[in-house]
Structures are given as C-alpha cells and as structure tokens.
TORKOL-4160 file (C-alpha; in steps of 0.2 Angstrom, whole numbers, padded with zeros to 4 digits, m for minus):
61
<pt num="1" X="0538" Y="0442" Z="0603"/>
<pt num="2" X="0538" Y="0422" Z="0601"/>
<pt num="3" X="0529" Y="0427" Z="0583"/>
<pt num="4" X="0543" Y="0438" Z="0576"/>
<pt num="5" X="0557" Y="0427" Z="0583"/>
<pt num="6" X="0546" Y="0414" Z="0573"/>
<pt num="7" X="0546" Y="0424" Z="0560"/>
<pt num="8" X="0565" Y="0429" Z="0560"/>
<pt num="9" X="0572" Y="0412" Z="0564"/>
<pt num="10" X="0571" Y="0404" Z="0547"/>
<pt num="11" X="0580" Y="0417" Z="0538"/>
<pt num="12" X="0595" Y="0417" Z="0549"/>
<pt num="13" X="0595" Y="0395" Z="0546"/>
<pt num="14" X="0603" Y="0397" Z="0529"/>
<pt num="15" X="0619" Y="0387" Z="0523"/>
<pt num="16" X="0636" Y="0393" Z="0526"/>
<pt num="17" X="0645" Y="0405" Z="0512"/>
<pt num="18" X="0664" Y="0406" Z="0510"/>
<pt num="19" X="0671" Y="0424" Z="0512"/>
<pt num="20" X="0677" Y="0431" Z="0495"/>
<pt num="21" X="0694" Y="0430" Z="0499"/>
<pt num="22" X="0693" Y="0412" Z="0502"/>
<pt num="23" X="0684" Y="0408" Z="0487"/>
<pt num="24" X="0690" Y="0422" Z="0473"/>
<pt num="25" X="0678" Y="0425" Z="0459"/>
<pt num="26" X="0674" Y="0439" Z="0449"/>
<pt num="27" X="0657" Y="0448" Z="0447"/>
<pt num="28" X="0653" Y="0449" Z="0428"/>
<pt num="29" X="0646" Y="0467" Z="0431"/>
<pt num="30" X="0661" Y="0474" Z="0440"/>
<pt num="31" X="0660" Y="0479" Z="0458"/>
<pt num="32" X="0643" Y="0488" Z="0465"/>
<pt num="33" X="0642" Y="0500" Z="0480"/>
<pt num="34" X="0622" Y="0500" Z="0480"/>
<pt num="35" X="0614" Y="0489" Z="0494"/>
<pt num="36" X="0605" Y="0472" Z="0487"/>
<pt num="37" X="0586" Y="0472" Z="0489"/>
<pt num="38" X="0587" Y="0459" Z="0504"/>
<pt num="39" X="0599" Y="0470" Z="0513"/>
<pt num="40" X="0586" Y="0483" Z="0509"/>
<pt num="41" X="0571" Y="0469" Z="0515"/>
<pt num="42" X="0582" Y="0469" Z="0532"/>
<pt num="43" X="0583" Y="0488" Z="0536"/>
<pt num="44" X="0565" Y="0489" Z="0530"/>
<pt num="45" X="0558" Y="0476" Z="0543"/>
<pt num="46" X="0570" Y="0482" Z="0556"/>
<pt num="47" X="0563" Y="0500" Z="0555"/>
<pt num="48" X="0546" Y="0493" Z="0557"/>
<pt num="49" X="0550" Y="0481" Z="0572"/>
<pt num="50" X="0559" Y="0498" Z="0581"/>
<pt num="51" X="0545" Y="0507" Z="0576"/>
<pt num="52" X="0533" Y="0496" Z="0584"/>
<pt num="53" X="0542" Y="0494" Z="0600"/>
<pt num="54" X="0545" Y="0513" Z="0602"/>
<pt num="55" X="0526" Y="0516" Z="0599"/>
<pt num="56" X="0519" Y="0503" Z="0612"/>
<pt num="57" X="0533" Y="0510" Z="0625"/>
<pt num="58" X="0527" Y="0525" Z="0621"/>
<pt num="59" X="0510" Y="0522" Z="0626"/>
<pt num="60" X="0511" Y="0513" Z="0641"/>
<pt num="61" X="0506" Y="0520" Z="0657"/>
C-alpha cells in the first residue's frame, strides 16, 4: 500500500490552475466532449487498483 500511495502522491503535487471562469480563454479547436488521455490514464489505473483489491479479498481465507 505505502508503494501506490508513493506512486500516486506525485501526481496529485502539481501547481494550482485557475477555473475557466476565472481566467476566460478560448480553445482554438472549439469545445470537446471526449475525455483527455490523462483522464483516461486515471480510470485505467484505477480499474486496475480495484481490480487488484477485489482479487486479493477475494482470495483470502
């Protein structure tokens, strides 16, 4: 556990963004509904963490 959290930490130890609507621009490629690849990276590696708690739960005695 103390190696994902390891893992994990850094990522979440990034600067601060302003909100959209407190800094207005405008994207050059207009609005897009489809997730970014690090949203994706996210969902990805939290499948596999669930994944891997559920299996060894499921396994013990």
């Amino acid at each position: 556990m103390k190696r994902i959290i390891a893992l994990l930490l850094p990522a979440f130890s990034m600067p601060a963004q302003a909100h959209e609507s407190l800094v207005p621009h405008v994207h050059p490629h207009g609005l897009s509904m489809l997730p970014g690849i690090d949203a994706i990276i996210w969902t990805l590696l939290a499948l596999v963490v669930a994944l891997i708690a559920y299996w060894r739960i499921a396994r013990a005695p």
